[in-house]
gemmi code that builds the backbone of each chain (N, CA, C; Angstrom):
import gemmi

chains = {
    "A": [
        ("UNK", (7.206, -15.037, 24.589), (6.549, -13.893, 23.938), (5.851, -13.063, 24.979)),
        ("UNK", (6.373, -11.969, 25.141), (5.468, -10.917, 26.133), (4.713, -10.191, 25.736)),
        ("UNK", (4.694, -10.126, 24.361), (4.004, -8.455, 23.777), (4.561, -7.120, 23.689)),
        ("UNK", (4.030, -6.305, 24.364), (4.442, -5.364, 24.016), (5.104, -3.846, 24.905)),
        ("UNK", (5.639, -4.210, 25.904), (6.124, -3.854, 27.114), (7.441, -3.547, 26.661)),
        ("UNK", (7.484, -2.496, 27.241), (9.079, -1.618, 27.107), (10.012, -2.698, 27.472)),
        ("UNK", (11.029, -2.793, 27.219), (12.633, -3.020, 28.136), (12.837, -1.957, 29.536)),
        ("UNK", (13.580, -3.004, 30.096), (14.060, -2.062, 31.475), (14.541, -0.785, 31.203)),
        ("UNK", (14.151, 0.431, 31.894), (14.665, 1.435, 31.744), (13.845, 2.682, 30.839)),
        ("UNK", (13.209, 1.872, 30.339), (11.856, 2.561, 29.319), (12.770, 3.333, 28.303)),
        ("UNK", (13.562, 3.732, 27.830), (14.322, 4.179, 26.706), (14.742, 3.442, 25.864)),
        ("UNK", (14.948, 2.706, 25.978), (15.543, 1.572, 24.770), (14.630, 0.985, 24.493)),
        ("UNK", (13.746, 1.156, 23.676), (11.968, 0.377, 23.157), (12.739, -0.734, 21.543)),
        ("UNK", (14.384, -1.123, 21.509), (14.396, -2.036, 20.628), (13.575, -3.657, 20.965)),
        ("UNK", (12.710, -4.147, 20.136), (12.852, -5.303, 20.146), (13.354, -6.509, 19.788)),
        ("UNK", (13.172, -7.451, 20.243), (13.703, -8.834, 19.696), (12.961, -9.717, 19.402)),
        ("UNK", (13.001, -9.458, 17.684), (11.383, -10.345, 16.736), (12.790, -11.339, 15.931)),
        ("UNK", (11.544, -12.523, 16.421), (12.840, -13.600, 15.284), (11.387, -14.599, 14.714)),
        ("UNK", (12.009, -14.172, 13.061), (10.836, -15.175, 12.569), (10.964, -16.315, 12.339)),
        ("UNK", (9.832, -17.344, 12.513), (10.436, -18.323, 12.247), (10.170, -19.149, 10.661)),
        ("UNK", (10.740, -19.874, 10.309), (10.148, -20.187, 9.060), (10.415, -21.796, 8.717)),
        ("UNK", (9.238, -22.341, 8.607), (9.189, -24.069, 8.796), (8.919, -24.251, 7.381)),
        ("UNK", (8.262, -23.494, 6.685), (8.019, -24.214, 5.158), (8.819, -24.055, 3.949)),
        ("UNK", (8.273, -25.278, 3.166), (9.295, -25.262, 2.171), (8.962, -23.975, 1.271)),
        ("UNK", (10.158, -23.552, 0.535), (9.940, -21.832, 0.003), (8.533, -21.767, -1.376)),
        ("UNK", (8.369, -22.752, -1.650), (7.710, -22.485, -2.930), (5.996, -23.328, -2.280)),
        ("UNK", (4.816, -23.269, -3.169), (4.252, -24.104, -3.018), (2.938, -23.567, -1.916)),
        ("UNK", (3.739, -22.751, -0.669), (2.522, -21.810, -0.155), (2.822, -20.339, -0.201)),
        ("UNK", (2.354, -19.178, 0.488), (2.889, -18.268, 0.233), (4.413, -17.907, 1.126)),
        ("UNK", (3.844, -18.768, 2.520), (4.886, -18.224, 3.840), (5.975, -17.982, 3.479)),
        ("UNK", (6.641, -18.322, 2.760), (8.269, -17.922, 2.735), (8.620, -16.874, 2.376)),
        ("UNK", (7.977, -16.491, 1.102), (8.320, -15.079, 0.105), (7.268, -14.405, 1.354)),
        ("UNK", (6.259, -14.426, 1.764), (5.587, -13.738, 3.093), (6.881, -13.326, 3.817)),
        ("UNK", (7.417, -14.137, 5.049), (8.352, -13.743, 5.514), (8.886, -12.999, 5.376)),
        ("UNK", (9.662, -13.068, 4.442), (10.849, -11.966, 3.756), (10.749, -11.329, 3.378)),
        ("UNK", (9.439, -10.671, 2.633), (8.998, -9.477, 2.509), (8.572, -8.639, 3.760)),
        ("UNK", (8.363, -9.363, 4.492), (8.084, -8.605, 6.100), (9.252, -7.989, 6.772)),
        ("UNK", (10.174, -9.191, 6.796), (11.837, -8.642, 7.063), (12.442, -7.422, 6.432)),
        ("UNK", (12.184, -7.579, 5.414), (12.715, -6.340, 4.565), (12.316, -4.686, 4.930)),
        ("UNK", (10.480, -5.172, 5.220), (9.988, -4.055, 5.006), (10.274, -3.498, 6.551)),
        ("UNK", (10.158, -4.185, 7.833), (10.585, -4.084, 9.477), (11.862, -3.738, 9.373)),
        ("UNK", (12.348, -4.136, 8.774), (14.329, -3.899, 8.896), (14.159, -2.208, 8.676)),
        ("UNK", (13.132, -1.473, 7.960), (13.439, 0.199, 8.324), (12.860, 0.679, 9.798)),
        ("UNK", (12.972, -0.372, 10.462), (12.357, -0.047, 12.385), (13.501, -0.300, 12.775)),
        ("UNK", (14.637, -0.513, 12.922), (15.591, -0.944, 13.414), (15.850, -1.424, 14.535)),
        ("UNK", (14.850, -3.329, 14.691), (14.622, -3.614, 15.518), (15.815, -4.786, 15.281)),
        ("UNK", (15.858, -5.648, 16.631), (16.875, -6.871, 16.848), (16.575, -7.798, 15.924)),
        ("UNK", (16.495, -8.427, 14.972), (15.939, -9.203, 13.664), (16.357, -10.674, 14.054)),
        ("UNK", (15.874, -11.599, 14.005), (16.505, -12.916, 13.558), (15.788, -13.263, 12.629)),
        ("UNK", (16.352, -14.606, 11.763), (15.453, -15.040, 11.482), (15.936, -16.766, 11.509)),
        ("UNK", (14.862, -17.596, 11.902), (15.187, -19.491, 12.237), (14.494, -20.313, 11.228)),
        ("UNK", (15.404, -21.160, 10.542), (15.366, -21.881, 9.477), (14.698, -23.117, 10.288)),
        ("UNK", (13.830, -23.950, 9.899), (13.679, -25.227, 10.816), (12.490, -26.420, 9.598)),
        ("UNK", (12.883, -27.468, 10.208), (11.725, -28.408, 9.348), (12.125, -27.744, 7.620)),
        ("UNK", (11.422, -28.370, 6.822), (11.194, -27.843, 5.456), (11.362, -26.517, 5.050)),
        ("UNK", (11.429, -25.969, 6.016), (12.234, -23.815, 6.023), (13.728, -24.012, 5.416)),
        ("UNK", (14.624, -25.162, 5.718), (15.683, -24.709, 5.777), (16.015, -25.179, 4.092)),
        ("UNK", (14.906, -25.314, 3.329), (14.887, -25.331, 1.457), (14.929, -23.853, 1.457)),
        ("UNK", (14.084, -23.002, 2.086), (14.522, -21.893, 1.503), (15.977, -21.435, 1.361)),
        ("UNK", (16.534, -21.679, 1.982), (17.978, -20.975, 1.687), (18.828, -22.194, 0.953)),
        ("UNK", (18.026, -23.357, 0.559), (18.841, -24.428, -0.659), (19.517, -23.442, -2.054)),
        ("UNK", (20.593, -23.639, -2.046), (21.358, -22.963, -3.409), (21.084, -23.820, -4.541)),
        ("UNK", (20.672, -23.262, -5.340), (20.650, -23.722, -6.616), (18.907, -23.648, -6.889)),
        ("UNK", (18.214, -23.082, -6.371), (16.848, -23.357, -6.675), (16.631, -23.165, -8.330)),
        ("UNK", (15.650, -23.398, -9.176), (15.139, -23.500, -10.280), (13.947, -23.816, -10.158)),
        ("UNK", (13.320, -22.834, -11.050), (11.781, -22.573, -10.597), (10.985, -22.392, -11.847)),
        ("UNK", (11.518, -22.287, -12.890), (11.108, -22.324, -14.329), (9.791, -23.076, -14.598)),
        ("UNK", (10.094, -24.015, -14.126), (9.119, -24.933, -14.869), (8.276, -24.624, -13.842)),
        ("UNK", (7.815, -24.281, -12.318), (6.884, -24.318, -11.618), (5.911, -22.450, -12.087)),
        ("UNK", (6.743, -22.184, -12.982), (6.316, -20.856, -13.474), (6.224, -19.631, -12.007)),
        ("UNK", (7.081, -19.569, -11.256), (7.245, -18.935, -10.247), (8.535, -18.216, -10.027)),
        ("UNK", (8.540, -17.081, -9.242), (9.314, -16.231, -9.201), (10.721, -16.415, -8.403)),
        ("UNK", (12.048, -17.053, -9.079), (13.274, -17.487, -7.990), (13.247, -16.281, -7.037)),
        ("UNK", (12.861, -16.304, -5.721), (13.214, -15.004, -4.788), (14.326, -15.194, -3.642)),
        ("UNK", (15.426, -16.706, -4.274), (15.753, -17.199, -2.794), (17.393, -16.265, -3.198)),
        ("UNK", (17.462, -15.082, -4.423), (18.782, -14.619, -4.519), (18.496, -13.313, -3.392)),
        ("UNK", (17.260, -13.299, -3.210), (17.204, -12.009, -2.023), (17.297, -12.098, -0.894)),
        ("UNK", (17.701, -13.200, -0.321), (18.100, -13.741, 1.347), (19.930, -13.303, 0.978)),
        ("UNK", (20.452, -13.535, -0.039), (21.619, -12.482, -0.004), (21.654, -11.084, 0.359)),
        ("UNK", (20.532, -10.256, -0.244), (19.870, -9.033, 0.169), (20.419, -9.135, 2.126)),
        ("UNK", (20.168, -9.953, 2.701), (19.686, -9.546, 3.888), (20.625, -8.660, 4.796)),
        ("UNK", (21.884, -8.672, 4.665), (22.966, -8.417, 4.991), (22.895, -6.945, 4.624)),
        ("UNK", (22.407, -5.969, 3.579), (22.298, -4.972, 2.944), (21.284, -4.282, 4.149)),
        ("UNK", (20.545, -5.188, 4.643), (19.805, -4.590, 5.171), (19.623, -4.720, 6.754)),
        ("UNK", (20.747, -5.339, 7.202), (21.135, -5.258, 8.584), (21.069, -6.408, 9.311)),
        ("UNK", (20.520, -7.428, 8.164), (19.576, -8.656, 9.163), (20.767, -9.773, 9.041)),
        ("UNK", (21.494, -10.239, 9.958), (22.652, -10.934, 9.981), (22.138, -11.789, 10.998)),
        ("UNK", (21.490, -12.049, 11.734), (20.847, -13.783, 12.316), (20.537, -13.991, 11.824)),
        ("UNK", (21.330, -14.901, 11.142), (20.042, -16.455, 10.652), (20.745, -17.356, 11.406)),
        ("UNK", (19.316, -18.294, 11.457), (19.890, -19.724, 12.246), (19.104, -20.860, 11.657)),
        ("UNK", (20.223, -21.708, 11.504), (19.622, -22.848, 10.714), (19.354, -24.255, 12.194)),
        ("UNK", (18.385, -24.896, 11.756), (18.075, -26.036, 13.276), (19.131, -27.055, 12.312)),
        ("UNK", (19.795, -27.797, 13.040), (21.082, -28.666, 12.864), (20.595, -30.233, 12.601)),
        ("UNK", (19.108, -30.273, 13.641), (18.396, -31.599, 13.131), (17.968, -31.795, 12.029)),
        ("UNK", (17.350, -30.175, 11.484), (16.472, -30.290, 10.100), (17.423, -30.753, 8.946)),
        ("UNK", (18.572, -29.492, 8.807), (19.770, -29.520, 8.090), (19.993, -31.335, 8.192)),
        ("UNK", (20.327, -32.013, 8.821), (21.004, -33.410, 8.954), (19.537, -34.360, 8.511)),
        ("UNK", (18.477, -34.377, 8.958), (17.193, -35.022, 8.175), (17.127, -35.150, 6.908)),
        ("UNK", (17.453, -33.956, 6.431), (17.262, -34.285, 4.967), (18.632, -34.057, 4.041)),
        ("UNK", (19.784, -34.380, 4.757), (21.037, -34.657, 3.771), (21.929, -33.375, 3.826)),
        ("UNK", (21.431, -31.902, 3.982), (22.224, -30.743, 3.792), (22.637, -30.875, 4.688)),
        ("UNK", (23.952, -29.851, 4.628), (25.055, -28.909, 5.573), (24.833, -27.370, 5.376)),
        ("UNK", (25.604, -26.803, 5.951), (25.594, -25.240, 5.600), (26.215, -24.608, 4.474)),
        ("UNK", (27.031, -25.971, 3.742), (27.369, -25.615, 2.404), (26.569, -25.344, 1.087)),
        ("UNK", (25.504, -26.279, 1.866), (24.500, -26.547, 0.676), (23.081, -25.115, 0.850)),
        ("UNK", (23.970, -24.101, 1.665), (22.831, -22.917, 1.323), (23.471, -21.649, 1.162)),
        ("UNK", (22.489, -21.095, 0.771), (22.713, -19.597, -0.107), (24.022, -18.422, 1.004)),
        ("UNK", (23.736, -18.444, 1.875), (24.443, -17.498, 3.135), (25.026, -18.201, 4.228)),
        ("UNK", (25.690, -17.181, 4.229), (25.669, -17.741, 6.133), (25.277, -17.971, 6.750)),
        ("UNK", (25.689, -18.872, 7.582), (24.340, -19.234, 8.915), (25.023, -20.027, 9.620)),
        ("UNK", (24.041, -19.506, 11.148), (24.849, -20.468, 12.085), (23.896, -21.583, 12.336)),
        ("UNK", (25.091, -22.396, 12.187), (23.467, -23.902, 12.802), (23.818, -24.100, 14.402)),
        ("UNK", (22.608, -24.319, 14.627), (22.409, -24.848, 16.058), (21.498, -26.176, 16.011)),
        ("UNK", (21.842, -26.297, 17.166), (20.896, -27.927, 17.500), (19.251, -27.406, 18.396)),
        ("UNK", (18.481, -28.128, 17.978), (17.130, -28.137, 18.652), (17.136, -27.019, 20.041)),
        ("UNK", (18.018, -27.520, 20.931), (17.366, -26.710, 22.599), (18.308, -25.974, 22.390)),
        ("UNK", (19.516, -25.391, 21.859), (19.906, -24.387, 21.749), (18.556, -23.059, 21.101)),
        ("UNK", (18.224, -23.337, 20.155), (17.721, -22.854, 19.095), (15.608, -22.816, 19.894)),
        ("UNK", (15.840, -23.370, 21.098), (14.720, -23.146, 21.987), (15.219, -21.856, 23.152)),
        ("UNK", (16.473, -22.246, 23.539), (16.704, -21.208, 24.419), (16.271, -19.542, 23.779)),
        ("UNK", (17.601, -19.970, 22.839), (17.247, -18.270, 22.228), (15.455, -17.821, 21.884)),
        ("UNK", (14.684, -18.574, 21.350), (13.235, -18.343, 21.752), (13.232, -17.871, 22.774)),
        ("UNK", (13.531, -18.234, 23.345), (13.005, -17.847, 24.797), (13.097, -16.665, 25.383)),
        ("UNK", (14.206, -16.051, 24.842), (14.507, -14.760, 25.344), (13.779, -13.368, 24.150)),
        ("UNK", (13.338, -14.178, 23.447), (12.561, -12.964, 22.354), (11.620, -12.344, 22.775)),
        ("UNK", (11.236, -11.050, 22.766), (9.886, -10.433, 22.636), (8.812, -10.921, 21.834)),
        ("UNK", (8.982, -11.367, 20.692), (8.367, -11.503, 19.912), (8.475, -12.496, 18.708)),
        ("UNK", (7.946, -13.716, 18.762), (7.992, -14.704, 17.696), (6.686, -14.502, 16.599)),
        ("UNK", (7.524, -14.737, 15.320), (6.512, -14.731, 14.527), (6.750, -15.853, 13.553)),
        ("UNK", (5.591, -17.113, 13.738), (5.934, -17.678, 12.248), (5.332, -18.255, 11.288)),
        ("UNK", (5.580, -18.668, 10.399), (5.137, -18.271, 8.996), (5.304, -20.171, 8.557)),
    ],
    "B": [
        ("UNK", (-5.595, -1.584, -17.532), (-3.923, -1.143, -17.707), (-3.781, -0.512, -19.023)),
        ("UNK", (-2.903, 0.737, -18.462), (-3.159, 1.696, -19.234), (-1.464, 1.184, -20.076)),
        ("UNK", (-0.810, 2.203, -20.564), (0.558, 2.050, -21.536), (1.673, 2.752, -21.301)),
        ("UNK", (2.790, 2.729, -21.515), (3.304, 3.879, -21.921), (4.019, 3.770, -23.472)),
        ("UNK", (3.979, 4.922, -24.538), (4.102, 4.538, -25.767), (5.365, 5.234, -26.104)),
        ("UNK", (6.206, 4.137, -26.565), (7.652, 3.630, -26.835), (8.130, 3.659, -28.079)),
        ("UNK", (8.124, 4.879, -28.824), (8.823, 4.530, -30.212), (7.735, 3.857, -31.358)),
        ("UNK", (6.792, 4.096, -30.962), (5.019, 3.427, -31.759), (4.671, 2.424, -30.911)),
        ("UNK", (5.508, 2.110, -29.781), (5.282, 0.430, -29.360), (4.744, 0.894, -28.059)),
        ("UNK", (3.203, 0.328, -27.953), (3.283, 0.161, -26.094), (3.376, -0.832, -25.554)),
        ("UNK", (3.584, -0.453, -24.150), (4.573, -1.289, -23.428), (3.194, -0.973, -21.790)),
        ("UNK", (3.031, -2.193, -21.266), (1.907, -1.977, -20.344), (2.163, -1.596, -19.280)),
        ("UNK", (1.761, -0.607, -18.647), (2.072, -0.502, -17.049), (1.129, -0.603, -16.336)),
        ("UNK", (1.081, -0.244, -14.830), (0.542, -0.928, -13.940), (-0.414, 0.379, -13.718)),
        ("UNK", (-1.505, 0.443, -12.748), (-1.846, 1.927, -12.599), (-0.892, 2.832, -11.463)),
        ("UNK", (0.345, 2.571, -11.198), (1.350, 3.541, -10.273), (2.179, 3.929, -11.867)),
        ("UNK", (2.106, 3.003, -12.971), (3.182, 3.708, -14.192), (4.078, 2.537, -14.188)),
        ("UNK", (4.203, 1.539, -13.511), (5.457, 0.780, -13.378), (4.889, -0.377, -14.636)),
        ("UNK", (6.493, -0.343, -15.157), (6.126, -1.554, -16.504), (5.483, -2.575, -15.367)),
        ("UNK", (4.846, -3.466, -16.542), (3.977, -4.495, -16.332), (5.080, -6.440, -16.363)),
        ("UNK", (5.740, -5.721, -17.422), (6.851, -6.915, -17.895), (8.320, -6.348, -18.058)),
        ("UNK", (9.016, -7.115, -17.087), (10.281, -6.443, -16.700), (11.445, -6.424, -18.095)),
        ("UNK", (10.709, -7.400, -19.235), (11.733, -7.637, -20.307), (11.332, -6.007, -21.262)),
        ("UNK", (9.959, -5.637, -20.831), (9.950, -4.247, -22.446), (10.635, -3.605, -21.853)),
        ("UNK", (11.551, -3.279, -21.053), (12.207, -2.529, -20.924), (13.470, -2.377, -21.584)),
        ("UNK", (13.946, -0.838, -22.356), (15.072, -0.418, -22.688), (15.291, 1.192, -22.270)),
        ("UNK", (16.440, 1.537, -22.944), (17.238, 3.285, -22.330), (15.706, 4.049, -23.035)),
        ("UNK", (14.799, 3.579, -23.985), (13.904, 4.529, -24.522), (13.052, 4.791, -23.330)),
        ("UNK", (12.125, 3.599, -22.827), (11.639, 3.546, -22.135), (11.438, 4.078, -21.000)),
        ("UNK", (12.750, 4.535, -20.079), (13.061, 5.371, -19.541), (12.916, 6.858, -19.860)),
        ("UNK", (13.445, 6.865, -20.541), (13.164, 8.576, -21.710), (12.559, 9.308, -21.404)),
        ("UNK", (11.011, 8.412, -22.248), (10.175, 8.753, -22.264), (8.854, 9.254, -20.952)),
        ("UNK", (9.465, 7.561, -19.762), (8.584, 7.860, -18.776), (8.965, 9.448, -17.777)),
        ("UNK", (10.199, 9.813, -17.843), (10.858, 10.870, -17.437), (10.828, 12.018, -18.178)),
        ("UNK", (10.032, 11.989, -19.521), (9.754, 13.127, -19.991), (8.509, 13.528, -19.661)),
        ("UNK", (7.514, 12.337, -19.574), (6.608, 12.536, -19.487), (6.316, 13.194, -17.541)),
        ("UNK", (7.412, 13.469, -17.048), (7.344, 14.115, -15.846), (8.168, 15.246, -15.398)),
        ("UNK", (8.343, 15.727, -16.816), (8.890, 16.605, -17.664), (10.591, 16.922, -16.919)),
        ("UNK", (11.309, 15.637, -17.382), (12.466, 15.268, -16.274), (13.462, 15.141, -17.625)),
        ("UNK", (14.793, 15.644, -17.917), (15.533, 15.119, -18.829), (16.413, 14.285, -17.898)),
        ("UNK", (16.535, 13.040, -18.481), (17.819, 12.196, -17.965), (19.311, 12.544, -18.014)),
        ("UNK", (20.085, 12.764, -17.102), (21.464, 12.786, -17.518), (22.295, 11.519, -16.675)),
        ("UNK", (23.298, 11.705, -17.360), (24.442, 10.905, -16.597), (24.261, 10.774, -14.916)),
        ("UNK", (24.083, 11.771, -14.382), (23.973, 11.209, -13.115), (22.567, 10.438, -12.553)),
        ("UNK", (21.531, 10.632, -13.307), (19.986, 9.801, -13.005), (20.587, 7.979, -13.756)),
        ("UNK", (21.513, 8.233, -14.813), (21.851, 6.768, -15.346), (22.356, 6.215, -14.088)),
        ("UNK", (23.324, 6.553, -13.842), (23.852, 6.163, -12.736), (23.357, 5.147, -11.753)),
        ("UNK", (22.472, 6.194, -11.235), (21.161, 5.800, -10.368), (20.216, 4.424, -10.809)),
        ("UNK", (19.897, 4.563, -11.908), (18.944, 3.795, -12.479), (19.811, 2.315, -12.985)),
        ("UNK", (21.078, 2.959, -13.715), (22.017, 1.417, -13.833), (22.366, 0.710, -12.756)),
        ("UNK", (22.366, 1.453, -11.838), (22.713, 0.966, -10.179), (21.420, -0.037, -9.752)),
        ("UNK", (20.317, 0.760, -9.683), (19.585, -0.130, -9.678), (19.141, -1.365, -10.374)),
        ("UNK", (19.243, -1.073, -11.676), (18.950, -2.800, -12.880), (19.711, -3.537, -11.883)),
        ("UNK", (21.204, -3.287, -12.046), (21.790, -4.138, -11.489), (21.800, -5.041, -10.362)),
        ("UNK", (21.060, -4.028, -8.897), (21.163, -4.334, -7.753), (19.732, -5.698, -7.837)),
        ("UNK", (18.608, -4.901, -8.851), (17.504, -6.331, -9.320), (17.810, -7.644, -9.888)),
        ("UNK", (19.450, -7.338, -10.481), (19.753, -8.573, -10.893), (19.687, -9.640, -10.329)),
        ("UNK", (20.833, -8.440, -9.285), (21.687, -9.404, -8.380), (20.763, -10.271, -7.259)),
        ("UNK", (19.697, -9.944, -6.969), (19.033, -9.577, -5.707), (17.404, -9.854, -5.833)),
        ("UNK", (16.943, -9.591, -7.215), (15.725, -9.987, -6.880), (14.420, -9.094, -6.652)),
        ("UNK", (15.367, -7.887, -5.906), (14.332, -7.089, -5.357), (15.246, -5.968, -5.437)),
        ("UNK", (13.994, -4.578, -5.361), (14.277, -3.385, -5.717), (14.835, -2.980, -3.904)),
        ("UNK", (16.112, -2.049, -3.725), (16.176, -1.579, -2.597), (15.598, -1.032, -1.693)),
        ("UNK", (15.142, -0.987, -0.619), (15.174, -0.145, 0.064), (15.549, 1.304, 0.200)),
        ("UNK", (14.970, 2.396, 0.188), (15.883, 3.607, 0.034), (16.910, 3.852, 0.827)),
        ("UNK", (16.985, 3.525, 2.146), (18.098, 3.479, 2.845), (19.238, 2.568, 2.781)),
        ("UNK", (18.965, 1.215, 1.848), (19.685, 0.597, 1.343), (20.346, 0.818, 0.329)),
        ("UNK", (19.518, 1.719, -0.876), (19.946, 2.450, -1.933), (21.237, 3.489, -1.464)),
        ("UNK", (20.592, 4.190, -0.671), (21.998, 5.689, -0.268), (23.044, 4.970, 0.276)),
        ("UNK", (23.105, 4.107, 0.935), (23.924, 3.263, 1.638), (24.957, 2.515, 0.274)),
        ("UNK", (24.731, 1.978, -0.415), (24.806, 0.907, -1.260), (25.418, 2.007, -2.439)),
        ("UNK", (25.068, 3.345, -2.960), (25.198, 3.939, -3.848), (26.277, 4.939, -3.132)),
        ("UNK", (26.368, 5.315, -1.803), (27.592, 6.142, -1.429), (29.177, 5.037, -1.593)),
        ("UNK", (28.573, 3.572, -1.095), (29.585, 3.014, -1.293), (30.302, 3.104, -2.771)),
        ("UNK", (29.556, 2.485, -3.876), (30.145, 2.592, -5.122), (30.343, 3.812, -5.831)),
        ("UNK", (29.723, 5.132, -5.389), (29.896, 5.813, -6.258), (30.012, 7.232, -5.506)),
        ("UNK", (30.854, 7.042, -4.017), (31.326, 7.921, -3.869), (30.311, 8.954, -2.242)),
        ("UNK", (30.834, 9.230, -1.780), (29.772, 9.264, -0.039), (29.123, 10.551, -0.636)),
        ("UNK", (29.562, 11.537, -1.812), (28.375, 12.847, -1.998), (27.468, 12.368, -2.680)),
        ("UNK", (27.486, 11.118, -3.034), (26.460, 10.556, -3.987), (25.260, 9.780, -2.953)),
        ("UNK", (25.888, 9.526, -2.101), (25.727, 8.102, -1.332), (24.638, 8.984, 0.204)),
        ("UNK", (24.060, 10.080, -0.271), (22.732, 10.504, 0.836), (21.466, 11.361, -0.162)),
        ("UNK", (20.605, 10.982, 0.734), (19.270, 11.189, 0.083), (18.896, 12.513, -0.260)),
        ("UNK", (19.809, 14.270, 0.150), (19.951, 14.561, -1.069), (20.421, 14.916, -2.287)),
        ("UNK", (20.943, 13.966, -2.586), (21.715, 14.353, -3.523), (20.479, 13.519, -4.512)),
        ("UNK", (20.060, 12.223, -3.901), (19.192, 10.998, -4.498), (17.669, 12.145, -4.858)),
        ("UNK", (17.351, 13.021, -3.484), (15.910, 13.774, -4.252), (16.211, 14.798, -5.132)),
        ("UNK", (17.302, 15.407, -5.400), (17.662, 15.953, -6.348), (17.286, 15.754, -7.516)),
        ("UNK", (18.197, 14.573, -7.946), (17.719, 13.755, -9.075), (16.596, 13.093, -9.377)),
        ("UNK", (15.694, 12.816, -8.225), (14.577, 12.200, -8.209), (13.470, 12.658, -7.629)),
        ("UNK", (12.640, 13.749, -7.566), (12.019, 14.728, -6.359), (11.413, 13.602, -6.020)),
        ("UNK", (9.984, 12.591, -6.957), (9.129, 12.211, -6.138), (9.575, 10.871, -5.645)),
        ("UNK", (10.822, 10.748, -4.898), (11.253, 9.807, -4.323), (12.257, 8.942, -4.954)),
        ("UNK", (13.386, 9.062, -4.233), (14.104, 8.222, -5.356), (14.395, 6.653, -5.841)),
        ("UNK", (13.601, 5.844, -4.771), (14.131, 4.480, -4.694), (12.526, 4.215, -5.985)),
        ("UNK", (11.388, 4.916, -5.374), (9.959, 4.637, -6.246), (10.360, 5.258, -7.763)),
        ("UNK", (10.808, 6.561, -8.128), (10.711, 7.315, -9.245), (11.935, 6.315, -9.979)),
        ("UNK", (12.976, 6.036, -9.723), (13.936, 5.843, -10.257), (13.811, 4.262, -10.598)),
        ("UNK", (13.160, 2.979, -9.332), (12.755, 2.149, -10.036), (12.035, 1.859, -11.095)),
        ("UNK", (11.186, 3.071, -11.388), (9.747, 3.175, -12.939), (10.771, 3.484, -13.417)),
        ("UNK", (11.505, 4.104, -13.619), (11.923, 4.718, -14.789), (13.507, 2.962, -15.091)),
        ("UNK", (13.770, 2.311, -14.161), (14.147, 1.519, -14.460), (13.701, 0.144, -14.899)),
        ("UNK", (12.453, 0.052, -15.106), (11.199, -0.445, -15.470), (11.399, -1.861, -14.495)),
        ("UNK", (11.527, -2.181, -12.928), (11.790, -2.374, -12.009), (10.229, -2.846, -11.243)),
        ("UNK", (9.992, -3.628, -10.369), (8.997, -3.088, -9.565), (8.851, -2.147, -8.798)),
        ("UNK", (7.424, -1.666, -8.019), (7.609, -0.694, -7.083), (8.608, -1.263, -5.820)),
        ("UNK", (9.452, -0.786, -5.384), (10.448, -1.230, -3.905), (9.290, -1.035, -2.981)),
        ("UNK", (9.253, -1.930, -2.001), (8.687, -2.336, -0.699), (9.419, -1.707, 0.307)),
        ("UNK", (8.729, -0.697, 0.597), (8.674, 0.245, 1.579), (8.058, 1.460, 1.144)),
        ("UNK", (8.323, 2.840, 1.583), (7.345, 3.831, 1.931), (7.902, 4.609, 0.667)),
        ("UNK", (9.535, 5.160, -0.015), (9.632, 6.098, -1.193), (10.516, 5.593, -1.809)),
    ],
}
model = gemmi.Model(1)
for chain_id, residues in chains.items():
    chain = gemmi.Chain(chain_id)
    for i, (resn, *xyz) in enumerate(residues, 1):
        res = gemmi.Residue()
        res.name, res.seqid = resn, gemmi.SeqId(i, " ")
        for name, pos in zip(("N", "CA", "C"), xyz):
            atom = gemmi.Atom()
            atom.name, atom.element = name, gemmi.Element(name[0])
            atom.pos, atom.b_iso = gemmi.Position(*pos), 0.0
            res.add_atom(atom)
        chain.add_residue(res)
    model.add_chain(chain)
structure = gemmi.Structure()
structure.add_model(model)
structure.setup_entities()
C-alpha cells in the first residue's frame, strides 16, 4: 500500500484498489459494506478487484436464504458486478477447500488462487481495503 | 413519513418520495407520483421503468446510471441506450426519478 502517488509518467492516475473481504456475508455489516462501496467507486474507473478469503468466501455461497434471519438476500448483486466493470474476483483456494466448497458452489465466476499467489498480487496494489 | 395517496389508499414514502415498502407498489402508483411532477407517463417512460423492476429483480439493486444507458441501449436499441434520450424522459435524473416512480430504492450513486 503506498497511498496516494501518481503512477509513472503522471498521466495515468488509474489505481489498483482490491478489497478484501474475510467475513461471513450476513451477521455484521462488512459485506453488504463492501459492495456497496464497489458499486458506488466503479463510476471512478479505477483497476477494481475484489478477494474472497476466510469466511468471505460465504458471500458468494449460491443458494443463500435469509428469510428467517429477517434480512435482506443481497448476494444476487455480486452478479451485478460484471454490469459494472468489476470482473476480478478472487477466491483464496485454502478457504474454498476448509470448509468443503469449490467454485461451483458460488454465485460467479472466479478465479481461485492459493494463499502466496493471492499475497503476491497484494503486493502490487495501491491500495488495500478490507472489510 | 409523509404518503403518497393511491386510489384512497396511502402508501408511505420516505422523505426523497421513494415508497417505503417495495410490495405497495403498482402501474397506479407510478401515475400518480409522475403527475404529481406534472409528468404524463407514456410508453417510452414504461419502458424505462419496466426495465428497471426488472433489473431489481434480477439484481437486488437499482442501477447505476451508467449502467442503466449501457444496459437499456443494449435491449432496447443504442438511440435509447444514452443519457439523452434517458433526461428526456426523466429531467430530474433518470436512474433517481425513474426508480420512485418504479417504487424501487433510491440507486447508489449521484442521479
Amino acid at each position: 500500500m503506498s497511498g496516494m502517488e501518481e503512477n509513472e509518467g503522471g498521466t495515468d492516475k488509474v489505481k489498483r484498489f482490491m478489497f478484501l473481504n474475510r467475513k461471513a456475508p450476513y451477521g455484521t455489516i462488512y459485506a453488504l459494506e463492501s459492495l456497496e462501496v464497489v458499486l458506488i467507486g466503479a463510476a471512478f474507473d479505477q483497476n477494481v478487484s475484489m478477494v474472497f478469503v476466510d469466511d468471505g468466501v460465504y458471500q458468494l455461497k449460491k443458494g443463500q436464504q435469509t428469510k428467517d434471519i429477517g434480512q435482506k438476500n443481497f448476494s444476487p448483486t455480486y452478479r451485478a458486478l460484471e454490469d459494472y466493470d468489476i470482473e476480478k474476483l478472487y477466491v483464496e483456494q485454502e478457504s474454498l477447500e476448509a470448509r468443503g466448497l469449490t467454485a461451483d458452489d458460488l454465485l460467479v465466476p472466479v478465479e481461485v488462487l492459493p494463499s502466496a499467489a493471492l499475497g503476491a498480487l497484494m503486493e502490487e496494489q495501491d491500495v488495500v481495503l478490507s472489510f | 413519513m409523509t404518503a403518497v395517496a393511491v386510489k384512497g389508499k396511502e402508501m408511505a414514502v420516505d422523505e426523497e418520495g421513494y415508497l417505503v415498502n417495495l410490495a405497495d407498489w403498482n402501474e397506479d402508483v407510478a401515475n400518480v407520483m409522475a403527475a404529481e411532477d406534472n409528468l404524463t407517463l407514456t410508453e417510452s417512460h414504461w419502458e424505462v421503468i419496466n426495465f428497471l423492476r426488472d433489473y431489481y429483480a434480477e439484481y437486488q439493486i437499482a442501477p447505476a446510471i451508467r449502467v442503466l444507458t449501457k444496459a437499456i441501449g443494449k435491449k432496447l436499441g443504442p438511440e435509447k441506450g444514452n443519457s439523452k434520450y434517458l433526461y428526456e424522459l426523466f429531467p430530474y435524473g433518470p436512474a433517481k426519478q425513474a426508480c420512485r416512480y418504479a417504487g424501487l430504492p433510491k440507486p447508489t450513486g449521484c442521479i
